[in-house]
N, C-alpha and C positions, 0 to 999 in steps of 0.2 A: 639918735632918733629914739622919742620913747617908745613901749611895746602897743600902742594903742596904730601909731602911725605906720611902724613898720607893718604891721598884721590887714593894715590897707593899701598897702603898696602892694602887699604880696598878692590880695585878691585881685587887686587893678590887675596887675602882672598877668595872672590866673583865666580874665576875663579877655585879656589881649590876645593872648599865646590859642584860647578858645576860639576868638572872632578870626584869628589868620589860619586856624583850620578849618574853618567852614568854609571861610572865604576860596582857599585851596581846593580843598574837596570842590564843590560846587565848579570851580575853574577845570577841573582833572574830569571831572564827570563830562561838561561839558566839551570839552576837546573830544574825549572819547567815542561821546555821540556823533559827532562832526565827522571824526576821522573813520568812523564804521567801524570800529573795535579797535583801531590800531595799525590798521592794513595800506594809512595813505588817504590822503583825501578823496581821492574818487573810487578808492578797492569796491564800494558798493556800489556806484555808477553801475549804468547798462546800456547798453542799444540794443535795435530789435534787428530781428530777420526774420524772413516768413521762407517755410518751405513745404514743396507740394508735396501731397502723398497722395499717388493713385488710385491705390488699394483701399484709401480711406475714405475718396471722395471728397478731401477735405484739404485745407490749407492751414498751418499752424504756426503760430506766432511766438517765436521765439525771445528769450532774452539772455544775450550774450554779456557778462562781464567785460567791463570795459578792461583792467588791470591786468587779469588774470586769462581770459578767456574761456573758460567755462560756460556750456551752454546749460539753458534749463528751458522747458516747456512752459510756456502762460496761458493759451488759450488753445483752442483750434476750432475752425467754422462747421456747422453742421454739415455732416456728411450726405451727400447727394450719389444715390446708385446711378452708376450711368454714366459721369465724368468725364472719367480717369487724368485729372488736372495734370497737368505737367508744366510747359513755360509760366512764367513771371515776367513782370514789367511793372514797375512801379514810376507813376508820375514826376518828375522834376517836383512838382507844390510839393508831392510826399501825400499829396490827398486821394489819390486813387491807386489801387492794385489791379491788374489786369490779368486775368488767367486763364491759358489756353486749354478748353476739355477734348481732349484726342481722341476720344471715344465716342462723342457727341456733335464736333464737328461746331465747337461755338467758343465764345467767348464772356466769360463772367465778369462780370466790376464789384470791385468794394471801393464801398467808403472807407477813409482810415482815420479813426478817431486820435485824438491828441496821444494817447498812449500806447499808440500803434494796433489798437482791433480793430478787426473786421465788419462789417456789415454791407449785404448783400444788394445792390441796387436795383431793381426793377426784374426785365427777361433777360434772360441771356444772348448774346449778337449772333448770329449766325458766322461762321466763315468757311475757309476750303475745307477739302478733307482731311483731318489725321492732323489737326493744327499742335503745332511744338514749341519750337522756337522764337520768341517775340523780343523787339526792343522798341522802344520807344527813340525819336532822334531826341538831340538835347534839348531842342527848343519845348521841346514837350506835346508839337501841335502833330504828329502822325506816329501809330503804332503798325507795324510790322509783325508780321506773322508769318513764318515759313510754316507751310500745309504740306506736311511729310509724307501722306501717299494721293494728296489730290497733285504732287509735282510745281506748285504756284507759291507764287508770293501775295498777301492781300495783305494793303494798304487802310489805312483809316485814318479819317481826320478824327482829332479830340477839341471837343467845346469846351467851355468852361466849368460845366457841371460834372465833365470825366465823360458825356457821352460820345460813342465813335459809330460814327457814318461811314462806309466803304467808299472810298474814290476809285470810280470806272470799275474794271472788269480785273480778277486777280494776275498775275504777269507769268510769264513760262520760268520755272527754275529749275529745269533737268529733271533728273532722275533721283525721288525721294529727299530731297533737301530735308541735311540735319540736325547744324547749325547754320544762326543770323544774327551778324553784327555789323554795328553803323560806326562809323570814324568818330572820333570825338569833335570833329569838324560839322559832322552831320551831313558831307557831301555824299559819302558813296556807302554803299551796302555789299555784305557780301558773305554767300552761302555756301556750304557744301554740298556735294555729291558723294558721297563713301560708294557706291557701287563703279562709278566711272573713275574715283581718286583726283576730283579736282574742284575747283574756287570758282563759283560765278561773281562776277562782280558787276554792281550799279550805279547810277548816279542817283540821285535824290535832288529832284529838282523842290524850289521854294513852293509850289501848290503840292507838292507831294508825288508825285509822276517820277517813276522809276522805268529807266533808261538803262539797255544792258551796254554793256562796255565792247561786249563782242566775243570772242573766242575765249573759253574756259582758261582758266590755269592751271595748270598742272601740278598735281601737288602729288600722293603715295595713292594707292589703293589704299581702303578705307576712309581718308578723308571726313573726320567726323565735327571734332569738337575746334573752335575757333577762339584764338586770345590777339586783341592788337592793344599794340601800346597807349602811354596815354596820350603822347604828342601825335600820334597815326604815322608813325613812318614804319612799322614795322606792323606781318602779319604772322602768325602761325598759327598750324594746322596741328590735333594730333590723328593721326594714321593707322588705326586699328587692325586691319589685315595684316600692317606689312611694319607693324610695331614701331615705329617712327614718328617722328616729327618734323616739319618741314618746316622751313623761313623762307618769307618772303619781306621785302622793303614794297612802299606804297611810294610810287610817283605823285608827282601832283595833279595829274591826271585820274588817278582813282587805278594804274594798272598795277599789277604784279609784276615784280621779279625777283624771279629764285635766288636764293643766297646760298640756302645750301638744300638739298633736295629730300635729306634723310640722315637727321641725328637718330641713331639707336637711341630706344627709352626700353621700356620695361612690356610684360605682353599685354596686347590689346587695350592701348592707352587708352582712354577717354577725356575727360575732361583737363582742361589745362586754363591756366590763369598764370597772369603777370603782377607782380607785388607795386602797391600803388609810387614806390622811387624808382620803378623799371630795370630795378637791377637784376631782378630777377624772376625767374618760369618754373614752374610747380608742372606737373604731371598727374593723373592719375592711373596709376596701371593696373587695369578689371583683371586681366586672365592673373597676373602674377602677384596681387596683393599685396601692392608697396605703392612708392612715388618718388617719383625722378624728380631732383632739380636742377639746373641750369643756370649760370651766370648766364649776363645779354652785354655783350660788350657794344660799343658806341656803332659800329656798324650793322651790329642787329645778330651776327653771330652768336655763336652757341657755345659755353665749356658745360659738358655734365658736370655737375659735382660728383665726390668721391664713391659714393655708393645711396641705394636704396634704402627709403627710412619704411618700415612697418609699421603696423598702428592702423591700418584699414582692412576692409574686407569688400571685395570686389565694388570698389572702389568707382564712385559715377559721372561725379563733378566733384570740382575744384571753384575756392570764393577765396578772395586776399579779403582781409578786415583794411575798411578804409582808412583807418586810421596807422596802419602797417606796421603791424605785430602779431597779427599772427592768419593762418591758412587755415579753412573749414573743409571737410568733405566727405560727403554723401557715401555710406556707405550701405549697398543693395543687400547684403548678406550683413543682418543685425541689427538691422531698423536706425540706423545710429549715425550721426554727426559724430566725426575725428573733429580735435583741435588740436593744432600744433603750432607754438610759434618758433619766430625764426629770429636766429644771426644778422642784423645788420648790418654786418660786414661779410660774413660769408653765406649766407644763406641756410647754412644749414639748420633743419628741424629739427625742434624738441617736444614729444607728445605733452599736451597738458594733462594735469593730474585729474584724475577722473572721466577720461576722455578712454572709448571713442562716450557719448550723451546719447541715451533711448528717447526716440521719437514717436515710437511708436508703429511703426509701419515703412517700407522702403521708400527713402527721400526720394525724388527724382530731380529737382531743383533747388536750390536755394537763391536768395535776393537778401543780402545785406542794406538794410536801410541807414540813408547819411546820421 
């Protein structure tokens, strides 16, 4: 080859070896951006959660890490003196938020915008007194309210626009009711009593009409916080005075029956929740600043696991992430959401880094959004 030809090859060459690194690069940048630094395709994913704060007057709208769990603050609704928000309920659509004010004796709506904010709909609803506890049935057509010192339940049908109309007159639910939850069936309802230490249970008829079952069940003194599974055959209670937890199985009739009357857990449980493959029950324990878990074997029975994890501070509810990795919880002492996820096989928790997350003010509820 003479020196004219090779010294053209060699630029060719030159301009090749150039064009497959750019080409490269550009491909490497590109992935990067994709992958959110390198963490996995979705390490920068999110979903929302909304949790009340009383003290604030307000609801704040959270965004949880899908990968990692990690929570962070995005917004929070203007603050209203007078409130004191507590229950949540959020729509089936995902279009409305519903939020019981305990100090006010009503009920708030938002609208929920594509990327999960707030915006506050018209007046406020009237309900009983000292309203808490709300769910919604699955169909999405009635929201429930346990009214903690009016002693009732009140019912509302939901339009289409998220407006709720009260059906008839609010219903008798003992003394102070302190949780309320509905089957995933949507047939029966069913609250506590922590003063008397037992279960009211109802039926939920198709126009909304709640029918009581009859004679209370019996579950611990204190009686507080409520978890049923996701097929409904099973119910429990956690048990505050008398530190326990209780199991009950769900007939098909909507009654109770005791399985076992009193798992020790840790002091003055509160909240509890069941992980969404049902294998297993979280705890939260207020007076002693930890959390019990629990295998659920096929019968609905109970094994503790090995010991208490730390990582909270009087500790108020309990939320599984639906996606089921990991456990959130409200913690009254430090304004802050715990995140921990768990063993899929054994259950046991491991705190997430940077966890317990400042909210700002003592949670009292949380709502995981699908």
């Amino acid at each position: 080859m003479n020196p004219q030809r090779a010294a053209h090859a060699a630029r060719a060459g030159k301009n090749c070896l150039h064009l497959i690194f750019v080409v490269a690069t550009i491909l490497i940048a590109t992935l990067a951006a994709s992958c959110g630094g390198g963490g996995g395709g979705s390490s920068s994913a999110t979903h929302n959660a909304y949790v009340s704060l009383p003290q604030a007057g307000a609801i704040a709208l959270l965004r949880i890490k899908t990968e990692t769990g990690q929570v962070g603050m995005a917004s929070q609704t203007a603050p209203v003196v007078g409130t004191s928000p507590v229950g949540l309920a959020l729509h089936s659509s995902g279009k409305f938020l519903y939020v019981a004010n305990s100090a006010q004796d009503t009920i708030s709506i938002f609208n929920v915008a594509g990327d999960g904010t707030l915006t506050q709909t018209g007046t406020t609803v009237a309900t009983g007194a000292g309203p808490r506890a709300m769910a919604l049935d699955p169909s999405g057509h009635f929201l429930l309210v346990a009214n903690n010192t009016g002693d009732t339940i009140s019912v509302f049908s939901v339009d289409a626009s998220g407006g709720l109309t009260q059906i008839g007159s609010p219903v008798a639910a003992g003394d102070r009711p302190a949780d309320l939850k509905i089957t995933p069936s949507g047939d029966f309802v069913y609250v506590t009593n922590p003063n008397g230490g037992f279960v009211l249970g109802y039926s939920l008829a198709g126009d909304g009409t709640l029918t009581s079952l009859g004679a209370p069940f019996a579950a611990r003194v204190g009686a507080g916080f409520i978890a049923i599974d996701s097929a409904g055959k099973f119910l429990y209670t956690t048990n505050a005075t008398d530190n326990s937890v209780s199991a009950f199985s769900i007939d098909s009739g909507g009654f109770l029956h005791t399985i076992v009357a009193q798992y020790l857990a840790g002091t003055a449980p509160a909240g509890i929740a069941i992980d969404p493959s049902t294998k297993f029950l979280y705890v939260a324990n207020q007076g002693s600043n930890n959390m019990a878990g629990f295998t659920i074997a096929a019968d609905g029975e109970l094994t503790p696991m090995a010991s208490f994890v730390s990582g909270v501070t009087s500790p108020l509810f309990v939320s599984a992430d639906p996606a089921g990795k990991f456990i959130y919880v409200g913690n009254q002492s430090g304004n802050g959401i715990s995140s921990f996820s768990y063993d899929a096989t054994t259950g046991v928790l491991t705190s997430v880094s940077g966890s317990p997350f400042d909210v700002g003010k003592a949670p009292a509820a949380i709502l995981m959004a699908p």
